[in-house]
Backbone bond lengths (Angstrom), bond angles and torsions (degrees), N, CA, C in turn:
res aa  C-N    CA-C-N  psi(-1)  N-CA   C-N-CA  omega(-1)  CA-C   N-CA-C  phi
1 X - - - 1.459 - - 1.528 111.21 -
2 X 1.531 115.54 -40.88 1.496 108.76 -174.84 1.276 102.99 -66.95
3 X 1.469 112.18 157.31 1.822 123.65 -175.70 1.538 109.75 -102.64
4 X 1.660 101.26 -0.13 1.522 114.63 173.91 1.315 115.86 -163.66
5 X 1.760 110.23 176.56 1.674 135.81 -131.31 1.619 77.89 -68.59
6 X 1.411 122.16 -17.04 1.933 109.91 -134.45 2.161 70.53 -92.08
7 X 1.233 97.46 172.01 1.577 110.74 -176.34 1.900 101.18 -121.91
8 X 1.314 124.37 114.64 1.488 137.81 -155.37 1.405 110.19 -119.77
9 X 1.440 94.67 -38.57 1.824 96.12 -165.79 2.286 104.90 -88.52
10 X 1.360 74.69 134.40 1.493 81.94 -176.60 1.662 103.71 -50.23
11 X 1.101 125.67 -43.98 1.666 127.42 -169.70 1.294 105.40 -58.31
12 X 1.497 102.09 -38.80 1.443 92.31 -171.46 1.996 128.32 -90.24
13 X 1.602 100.32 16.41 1.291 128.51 -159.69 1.692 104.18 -81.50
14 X 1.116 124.47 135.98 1.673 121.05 160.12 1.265 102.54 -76.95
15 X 1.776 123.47 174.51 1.455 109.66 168.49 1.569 112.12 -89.52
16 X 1.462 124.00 3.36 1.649 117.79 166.10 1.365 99.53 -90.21
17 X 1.263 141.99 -31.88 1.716 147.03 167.24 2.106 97.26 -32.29
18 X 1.577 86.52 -71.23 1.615 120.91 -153.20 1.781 82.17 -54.46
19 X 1.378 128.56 -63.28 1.548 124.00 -167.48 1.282 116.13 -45.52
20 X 1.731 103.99 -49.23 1.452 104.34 -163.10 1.760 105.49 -88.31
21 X 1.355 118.23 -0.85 1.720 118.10 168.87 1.402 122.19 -94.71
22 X 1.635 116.81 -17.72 1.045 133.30 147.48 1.335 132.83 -70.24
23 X 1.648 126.63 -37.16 1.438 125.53 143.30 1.439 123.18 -22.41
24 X 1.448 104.28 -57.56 1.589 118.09 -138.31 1.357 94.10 -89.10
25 X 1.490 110.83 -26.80 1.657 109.57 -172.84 1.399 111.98 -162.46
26 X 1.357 129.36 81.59 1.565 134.93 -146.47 1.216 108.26 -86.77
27 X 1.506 117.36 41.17 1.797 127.58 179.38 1.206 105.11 -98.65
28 X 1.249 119.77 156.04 1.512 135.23 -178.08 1.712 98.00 -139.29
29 X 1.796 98.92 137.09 1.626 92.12 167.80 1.337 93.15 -137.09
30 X 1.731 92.23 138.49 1.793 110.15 -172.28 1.320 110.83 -89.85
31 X 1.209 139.73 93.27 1.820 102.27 174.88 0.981 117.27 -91.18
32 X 1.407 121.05 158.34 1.631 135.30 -172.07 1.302 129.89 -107.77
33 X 1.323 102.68 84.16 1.663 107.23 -154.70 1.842 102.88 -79.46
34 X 0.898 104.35 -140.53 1.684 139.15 161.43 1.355 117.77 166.30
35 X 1.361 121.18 -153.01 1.130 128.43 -176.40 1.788 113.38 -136.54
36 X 1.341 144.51 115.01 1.162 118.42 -129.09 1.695 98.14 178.46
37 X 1.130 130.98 127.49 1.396 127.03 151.05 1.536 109.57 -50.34
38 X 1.799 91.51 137.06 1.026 105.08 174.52 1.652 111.72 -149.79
39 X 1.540 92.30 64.68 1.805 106.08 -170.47 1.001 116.65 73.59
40 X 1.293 150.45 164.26 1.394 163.02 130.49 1.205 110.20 -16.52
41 X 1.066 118.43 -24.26 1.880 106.45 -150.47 2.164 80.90 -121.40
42 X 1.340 142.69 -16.82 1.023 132.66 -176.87 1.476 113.45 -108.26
43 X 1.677 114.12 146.95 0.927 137.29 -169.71 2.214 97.10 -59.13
44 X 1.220 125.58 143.55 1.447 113.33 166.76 1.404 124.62 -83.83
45 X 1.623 106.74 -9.73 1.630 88.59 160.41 1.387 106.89 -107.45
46 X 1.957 130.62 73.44 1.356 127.99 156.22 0.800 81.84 -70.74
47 X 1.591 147.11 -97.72 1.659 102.22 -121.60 1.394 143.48 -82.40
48 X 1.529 114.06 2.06 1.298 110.79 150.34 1.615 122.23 -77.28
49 X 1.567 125.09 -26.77 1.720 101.51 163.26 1.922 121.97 -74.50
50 X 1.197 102.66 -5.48 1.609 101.60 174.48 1.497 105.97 -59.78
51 X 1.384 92.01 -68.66 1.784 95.51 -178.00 1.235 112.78 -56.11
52 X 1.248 118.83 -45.39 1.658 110.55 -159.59 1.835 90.77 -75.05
53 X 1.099 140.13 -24.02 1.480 138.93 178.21 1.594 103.68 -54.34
54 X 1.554 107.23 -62.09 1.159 111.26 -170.11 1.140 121.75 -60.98
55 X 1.491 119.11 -40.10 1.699 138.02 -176.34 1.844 98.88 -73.54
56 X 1.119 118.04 -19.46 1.700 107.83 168.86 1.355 101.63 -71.65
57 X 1.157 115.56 -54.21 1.724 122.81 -165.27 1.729 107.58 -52.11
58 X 1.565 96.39 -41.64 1.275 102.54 164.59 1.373 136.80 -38.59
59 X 1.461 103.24 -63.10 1.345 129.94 -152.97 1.678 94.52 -97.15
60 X 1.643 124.38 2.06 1.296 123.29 163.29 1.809 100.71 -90.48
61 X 1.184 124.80 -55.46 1.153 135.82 158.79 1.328 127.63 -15.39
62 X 1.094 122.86 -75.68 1.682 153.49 -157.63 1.413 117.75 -112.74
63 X 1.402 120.15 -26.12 1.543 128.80 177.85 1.716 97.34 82.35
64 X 1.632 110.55 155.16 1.168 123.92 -147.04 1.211 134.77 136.98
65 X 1.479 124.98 166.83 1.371 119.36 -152.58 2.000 79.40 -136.78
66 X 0.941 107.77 147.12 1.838 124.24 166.03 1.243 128.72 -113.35
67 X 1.265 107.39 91.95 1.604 117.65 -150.02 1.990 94.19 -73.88
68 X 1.697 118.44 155.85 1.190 99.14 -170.08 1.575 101.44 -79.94
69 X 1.497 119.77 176.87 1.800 139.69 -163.15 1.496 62.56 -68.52
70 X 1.880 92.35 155.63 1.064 124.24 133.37 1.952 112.27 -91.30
71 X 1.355 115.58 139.49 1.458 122.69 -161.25 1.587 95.08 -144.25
72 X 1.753 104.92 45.83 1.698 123.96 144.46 1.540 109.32 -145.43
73 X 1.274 122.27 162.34 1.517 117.09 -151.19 1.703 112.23 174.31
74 X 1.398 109.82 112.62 2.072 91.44 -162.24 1.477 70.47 -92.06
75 X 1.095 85.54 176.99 1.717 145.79 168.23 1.438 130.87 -136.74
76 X 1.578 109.35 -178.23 1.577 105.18 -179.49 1.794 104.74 -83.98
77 X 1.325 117.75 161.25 1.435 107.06 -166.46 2.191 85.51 -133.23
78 X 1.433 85.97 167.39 1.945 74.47 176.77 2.102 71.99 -158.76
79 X 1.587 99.64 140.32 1.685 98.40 172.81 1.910 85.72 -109.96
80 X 1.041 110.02 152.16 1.808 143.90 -149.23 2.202 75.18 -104.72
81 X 1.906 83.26 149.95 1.873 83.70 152.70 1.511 117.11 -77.50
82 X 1.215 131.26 3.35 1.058 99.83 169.39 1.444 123.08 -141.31
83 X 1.362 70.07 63.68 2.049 112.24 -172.83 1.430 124.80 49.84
84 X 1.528 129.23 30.75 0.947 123.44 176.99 1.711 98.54 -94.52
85 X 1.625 112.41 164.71 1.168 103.65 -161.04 1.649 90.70 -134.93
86 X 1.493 111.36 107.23 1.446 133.91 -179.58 1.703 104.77 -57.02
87 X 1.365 130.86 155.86 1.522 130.09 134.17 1.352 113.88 -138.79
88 X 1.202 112.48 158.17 1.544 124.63 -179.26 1.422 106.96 46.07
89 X 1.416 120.64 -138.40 0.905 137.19 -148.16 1.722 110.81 -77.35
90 X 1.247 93.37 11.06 1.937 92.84 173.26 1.439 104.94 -93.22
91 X 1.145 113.33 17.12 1.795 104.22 -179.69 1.600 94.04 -139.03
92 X 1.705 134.56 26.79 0.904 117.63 -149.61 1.681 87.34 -111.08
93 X 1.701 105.50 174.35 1.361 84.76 -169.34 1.859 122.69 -92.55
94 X 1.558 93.01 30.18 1.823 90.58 168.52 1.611 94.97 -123.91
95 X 1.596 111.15 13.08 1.562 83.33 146.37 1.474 136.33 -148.24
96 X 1.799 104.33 118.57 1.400 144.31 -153.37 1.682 114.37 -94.19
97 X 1.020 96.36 88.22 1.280 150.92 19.34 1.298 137.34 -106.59
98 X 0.998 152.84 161.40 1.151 137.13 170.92 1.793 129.37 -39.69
99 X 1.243 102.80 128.81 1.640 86.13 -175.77 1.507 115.55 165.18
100 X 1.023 108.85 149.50 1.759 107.22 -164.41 1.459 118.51 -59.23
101 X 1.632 107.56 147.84 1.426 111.40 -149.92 1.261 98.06 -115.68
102 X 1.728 144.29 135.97 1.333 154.52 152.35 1.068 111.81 4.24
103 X 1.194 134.14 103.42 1.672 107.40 165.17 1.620 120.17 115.50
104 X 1.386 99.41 -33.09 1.443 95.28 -178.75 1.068 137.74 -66.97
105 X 1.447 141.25 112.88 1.623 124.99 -150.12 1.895 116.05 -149.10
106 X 1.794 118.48 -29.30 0.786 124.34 158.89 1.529 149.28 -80.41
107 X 1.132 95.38 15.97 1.382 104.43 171.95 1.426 130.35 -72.71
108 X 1.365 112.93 122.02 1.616 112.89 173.85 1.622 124.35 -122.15
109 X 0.959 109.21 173.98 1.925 112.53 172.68 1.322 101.81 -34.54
110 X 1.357 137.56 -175.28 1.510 144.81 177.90 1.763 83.51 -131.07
111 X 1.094 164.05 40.39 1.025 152.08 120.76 1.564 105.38 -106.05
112 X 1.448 124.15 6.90 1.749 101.07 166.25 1.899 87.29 -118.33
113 X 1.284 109.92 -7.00 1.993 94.48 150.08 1.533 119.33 -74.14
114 X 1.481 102.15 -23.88 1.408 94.06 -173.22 1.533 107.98 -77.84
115 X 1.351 109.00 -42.78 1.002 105.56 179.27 2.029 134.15 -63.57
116 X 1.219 94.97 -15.30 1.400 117.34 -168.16 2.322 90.03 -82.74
117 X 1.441 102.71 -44.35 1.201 95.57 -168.72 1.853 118.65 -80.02
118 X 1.687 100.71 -22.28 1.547 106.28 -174.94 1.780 104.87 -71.17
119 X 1.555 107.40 -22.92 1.754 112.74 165.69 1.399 113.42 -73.09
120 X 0.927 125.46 -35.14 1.677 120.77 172.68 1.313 108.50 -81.63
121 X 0.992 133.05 -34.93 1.497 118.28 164.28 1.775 120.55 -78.46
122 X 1.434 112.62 -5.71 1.483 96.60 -179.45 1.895 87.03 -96.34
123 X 1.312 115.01 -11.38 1.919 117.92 -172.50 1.627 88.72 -64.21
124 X 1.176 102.37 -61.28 2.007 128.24 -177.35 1.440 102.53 -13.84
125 X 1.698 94.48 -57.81 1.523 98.43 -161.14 1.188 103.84 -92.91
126 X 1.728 143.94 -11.33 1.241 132.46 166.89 1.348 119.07 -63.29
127 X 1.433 107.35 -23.03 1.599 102.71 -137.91 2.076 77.11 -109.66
128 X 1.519 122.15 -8.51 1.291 110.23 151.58 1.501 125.73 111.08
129 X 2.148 80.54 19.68 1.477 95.66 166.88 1.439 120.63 -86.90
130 X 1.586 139.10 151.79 1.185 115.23 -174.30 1.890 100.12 -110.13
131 X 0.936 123.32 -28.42 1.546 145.10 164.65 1.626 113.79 -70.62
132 X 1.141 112.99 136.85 1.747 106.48 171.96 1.405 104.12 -144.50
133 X 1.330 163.75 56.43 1.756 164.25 122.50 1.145 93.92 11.64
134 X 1.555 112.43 111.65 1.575 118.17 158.94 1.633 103.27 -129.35
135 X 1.629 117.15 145.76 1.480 111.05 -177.49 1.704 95.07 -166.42
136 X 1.199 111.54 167.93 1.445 112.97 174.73 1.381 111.54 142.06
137 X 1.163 129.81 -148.64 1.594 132.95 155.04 1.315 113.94 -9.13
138 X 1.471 114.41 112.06 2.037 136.92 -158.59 1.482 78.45 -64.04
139 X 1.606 147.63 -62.42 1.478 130.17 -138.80 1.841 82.19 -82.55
140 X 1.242 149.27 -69.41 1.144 156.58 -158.61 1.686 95.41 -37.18
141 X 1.518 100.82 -80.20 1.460 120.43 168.15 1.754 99.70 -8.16
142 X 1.413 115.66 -83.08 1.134 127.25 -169.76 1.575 127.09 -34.24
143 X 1.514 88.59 -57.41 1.284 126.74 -160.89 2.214 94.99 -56.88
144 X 1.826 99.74 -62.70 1.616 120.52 -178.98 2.115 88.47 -45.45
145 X 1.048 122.53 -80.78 1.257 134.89 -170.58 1.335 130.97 -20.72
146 X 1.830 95.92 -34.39 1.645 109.35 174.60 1.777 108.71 -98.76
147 X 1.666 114.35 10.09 1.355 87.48 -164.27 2.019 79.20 -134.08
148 X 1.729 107.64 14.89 1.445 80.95 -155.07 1.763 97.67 -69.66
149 X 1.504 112.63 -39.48 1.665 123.45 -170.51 1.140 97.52 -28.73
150 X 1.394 124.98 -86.63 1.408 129.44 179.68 1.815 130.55 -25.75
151 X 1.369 96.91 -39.72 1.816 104.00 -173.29 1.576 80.42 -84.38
152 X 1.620 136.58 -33.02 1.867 112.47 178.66 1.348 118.22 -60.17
153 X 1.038 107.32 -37.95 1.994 126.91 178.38 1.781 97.36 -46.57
154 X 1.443 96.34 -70.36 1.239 98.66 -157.37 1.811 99.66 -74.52
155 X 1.117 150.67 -51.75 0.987 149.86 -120.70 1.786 101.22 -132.21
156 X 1.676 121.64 0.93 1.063 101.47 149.03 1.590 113.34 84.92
157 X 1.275 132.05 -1.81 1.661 151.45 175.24 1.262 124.30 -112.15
158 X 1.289 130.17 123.06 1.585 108.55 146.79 1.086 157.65 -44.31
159 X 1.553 150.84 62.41 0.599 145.47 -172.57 1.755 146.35 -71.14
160 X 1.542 107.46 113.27 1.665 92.86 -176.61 1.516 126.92 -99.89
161 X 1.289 102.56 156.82 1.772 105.06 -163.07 1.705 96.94 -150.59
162 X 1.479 85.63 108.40 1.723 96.85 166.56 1.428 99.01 -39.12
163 X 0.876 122.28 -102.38 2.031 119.72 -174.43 0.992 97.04 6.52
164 X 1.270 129.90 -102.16 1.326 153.71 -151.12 1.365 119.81 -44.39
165 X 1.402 109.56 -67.76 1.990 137.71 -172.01 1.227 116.04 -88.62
166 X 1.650 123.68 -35.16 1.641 131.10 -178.71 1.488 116.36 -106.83
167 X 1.482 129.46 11.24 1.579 119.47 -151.58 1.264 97.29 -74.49
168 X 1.169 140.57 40.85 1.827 137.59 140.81 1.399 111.56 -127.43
169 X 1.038 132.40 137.57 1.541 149.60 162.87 1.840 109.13 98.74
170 X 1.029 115.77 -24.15 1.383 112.86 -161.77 1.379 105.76 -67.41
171 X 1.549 105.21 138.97 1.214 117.82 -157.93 1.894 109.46 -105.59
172 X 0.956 97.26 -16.80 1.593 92.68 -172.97 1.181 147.73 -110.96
173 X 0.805 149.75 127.82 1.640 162.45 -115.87 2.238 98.14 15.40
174 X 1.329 74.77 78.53 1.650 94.75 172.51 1.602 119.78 -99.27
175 X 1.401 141.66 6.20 0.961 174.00 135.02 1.773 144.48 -131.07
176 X 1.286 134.22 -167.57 1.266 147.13 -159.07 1.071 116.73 -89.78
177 X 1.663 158.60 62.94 1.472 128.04 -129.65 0.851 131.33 -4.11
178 X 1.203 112.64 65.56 1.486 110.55 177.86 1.789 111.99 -131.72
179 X 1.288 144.22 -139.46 1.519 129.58 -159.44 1.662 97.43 -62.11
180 X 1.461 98.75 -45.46 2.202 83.22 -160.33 1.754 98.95 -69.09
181 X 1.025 108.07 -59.65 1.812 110.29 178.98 1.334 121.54 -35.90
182 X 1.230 105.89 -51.95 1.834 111.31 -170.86 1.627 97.43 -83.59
183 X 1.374 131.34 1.44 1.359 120.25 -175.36 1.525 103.31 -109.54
184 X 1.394 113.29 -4.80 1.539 119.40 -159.21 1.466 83.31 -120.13
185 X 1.316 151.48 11.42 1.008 155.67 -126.66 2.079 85.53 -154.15
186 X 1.560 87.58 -66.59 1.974 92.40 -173.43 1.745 96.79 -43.80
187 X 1.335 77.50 -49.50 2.378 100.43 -170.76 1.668 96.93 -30.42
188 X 1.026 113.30 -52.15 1.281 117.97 -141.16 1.787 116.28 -109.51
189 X 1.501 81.89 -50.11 1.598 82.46 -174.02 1.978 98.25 -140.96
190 X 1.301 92.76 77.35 1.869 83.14 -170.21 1.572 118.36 -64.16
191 X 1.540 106.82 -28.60 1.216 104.65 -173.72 1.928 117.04 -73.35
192 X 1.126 107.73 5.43 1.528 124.30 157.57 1.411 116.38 -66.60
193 X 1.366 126.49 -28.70 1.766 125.75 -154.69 1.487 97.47 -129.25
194 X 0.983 104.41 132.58 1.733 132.24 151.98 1.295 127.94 -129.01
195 X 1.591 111.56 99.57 0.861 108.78 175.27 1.364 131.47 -79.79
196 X 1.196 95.15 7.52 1.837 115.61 176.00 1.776 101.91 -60.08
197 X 1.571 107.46 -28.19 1.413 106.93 -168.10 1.813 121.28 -68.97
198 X 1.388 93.74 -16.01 1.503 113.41 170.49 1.799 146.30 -104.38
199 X 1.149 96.71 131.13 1.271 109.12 -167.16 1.888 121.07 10.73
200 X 0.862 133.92 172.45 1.764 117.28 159.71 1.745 107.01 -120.35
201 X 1.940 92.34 -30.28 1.406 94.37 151.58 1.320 145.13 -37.79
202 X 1.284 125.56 98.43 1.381 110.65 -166.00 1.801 101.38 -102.43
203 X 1.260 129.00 17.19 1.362 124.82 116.44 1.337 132.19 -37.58
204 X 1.220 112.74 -62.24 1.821 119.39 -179.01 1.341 133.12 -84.71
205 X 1.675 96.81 92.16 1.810 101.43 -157.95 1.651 91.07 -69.68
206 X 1.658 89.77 132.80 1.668 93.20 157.54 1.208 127.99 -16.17
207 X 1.319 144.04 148.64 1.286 147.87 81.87 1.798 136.73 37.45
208 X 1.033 138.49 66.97 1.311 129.09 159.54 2.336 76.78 93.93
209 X 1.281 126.90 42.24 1.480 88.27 163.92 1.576 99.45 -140.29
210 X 1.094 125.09 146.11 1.597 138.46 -171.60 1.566 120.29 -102.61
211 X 1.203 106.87 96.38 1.916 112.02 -178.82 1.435 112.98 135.95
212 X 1.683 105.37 -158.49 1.762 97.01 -176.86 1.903 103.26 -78.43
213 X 1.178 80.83 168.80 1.817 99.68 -156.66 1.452 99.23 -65.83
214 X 1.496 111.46 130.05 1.787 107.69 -174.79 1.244 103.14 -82.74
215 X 0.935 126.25 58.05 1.811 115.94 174.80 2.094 90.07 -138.34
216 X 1.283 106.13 5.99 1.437 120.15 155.53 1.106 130.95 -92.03
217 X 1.501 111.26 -3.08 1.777 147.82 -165.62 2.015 92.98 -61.36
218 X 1.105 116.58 150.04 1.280 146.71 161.55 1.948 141.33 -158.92
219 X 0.989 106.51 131.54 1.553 91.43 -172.53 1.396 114.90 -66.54
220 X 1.349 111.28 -17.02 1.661 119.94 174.72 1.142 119.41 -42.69
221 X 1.764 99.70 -61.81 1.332 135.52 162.38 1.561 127.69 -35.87
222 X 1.314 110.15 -41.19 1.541 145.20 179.34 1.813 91.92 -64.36
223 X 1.589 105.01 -70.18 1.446 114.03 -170.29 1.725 123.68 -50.15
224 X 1.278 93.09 -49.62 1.277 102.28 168.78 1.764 116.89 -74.26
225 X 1.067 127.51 -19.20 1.488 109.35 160.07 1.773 111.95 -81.16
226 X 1.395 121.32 -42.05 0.993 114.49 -178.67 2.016 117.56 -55.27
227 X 1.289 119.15 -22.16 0.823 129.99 179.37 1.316 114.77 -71.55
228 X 1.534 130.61 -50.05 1.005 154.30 155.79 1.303 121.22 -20.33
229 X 1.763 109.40 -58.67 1.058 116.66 160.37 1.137 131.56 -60.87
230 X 1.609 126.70 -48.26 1.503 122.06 168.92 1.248 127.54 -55.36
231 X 1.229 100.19 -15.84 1.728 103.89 178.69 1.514 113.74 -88.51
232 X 1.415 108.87 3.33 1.766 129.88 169.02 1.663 107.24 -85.63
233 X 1.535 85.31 -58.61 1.564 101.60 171.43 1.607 119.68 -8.51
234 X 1.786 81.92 -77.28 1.420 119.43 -161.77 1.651 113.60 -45.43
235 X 1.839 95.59 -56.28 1.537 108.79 164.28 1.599 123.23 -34.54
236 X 1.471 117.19 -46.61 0.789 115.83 -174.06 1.959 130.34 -88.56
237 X 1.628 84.28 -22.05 1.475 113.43 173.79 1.707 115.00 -70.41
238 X 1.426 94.17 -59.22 1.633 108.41 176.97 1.140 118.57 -107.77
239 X 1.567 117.77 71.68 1.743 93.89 168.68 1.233 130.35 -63.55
């Protein structure tokens, strides 16, 4: 997973590695994946490699540890009359009809995410991080953002939350696979995306995806938001 010599990901840490990367820079970045359609043409776990892409770049940057994706994540849910029970983007309005989408499999309550995340952040702070960056999946995203104040009170860490700390400029996972995702996607992990998998029609908007049309997708595009963001990062990392 790392894109370099330096060693980032907590899994992949010894415990003399883990001491002296935690010394030097006692941040942790969470990303918040799930598991999830993400068009035809995208891999279903984007949104845990978006974040975890970006949070390496980070954590080469800034110093840091890369805690692994979380790959559960609620969303909005809607049950059908004839009891099937929709989430996210199967009731959204590009997808006609409504109806369950490839792939979708990690979704849970938003109180056993909440609960799953207020334990990793009180672990965070035992184990002697003082910083914790969590971002990824828009309902997760959301969800961390409204509860982080409270888990700092109690639990003694900093915690950052796009919601909360960045709500101007941030560039990433700003829609549905669609232009920012599938371009941060080329950025990062191209051999995930084919956009061969989609329409040529540019009448026939995709399927299950939310924003400008990813067949406008570029890694250029990708670079320059990802950049964007670290330079938010940084603000907040390095004053």
């Amino acid at each position: 997973m790392t894109t370099s010599a330096e060693k980032i990901h907590y899994l992949e840490l010894l415990p003399h590695e883990f001491r002296a990367r935690l010394a030097a820079c006692p941040v942790g970045y969470l990303p918040l994946g799930t598991l999830e359609w993400h068009g035809e043409h995208a891999a279903l776990g984007t949104d845990a490699w978006i974040p975890a892409g970006l949070f390496e770049r980070a954590a080469c940057s800034f110093g840091g540890i890369v805690f692994p994706p979380l790959f559960v994540g609620p969303d909005r849910i809607r049950r059908e009359e004839d009891g099937r029970l929709l989430q996210g983007m199967e009731y959204a309005e590009s997808t006609v009809p409504p109806h369950q989408l490839d792939g979708a499999c990690y979704w849970v309550p938003e109180a056993v995410f909440l609960l799953l995340c207020e334990n990793i952040v009180a672990q965070a702070a035992r184990t002697g991080f003082k910083v914790l960056v969590a971002d990824g999946h828009g309902p997760s995203r959301r969800a961390w953002g409204q509860h982080a104040t409270a888990w700092e009170a109690q639990y003694g860490i900093r915690l950052v939350s796009i919601a909360r700390d960045i709500p101007q400029g941030w560039r990433s996972q700003m829609d549905h696979a669609a232009k920012n995702e599938t371009s941060l996607m080329l950025a990062l992990r191209p051999e995930l995306v084919d956009l061969g998998q989609l329409p040529e029609d540019r009448t026939i908007y995709p399927q299950g995806v939310g924003g400008e049309d990813p067949r406008d997708s570029s890694a250029a595009y990708g670079e320059a938001c990802l950049a964007a963001c670290l330079d938010l990062l940084r603000e907040h990392l390095m004053p």
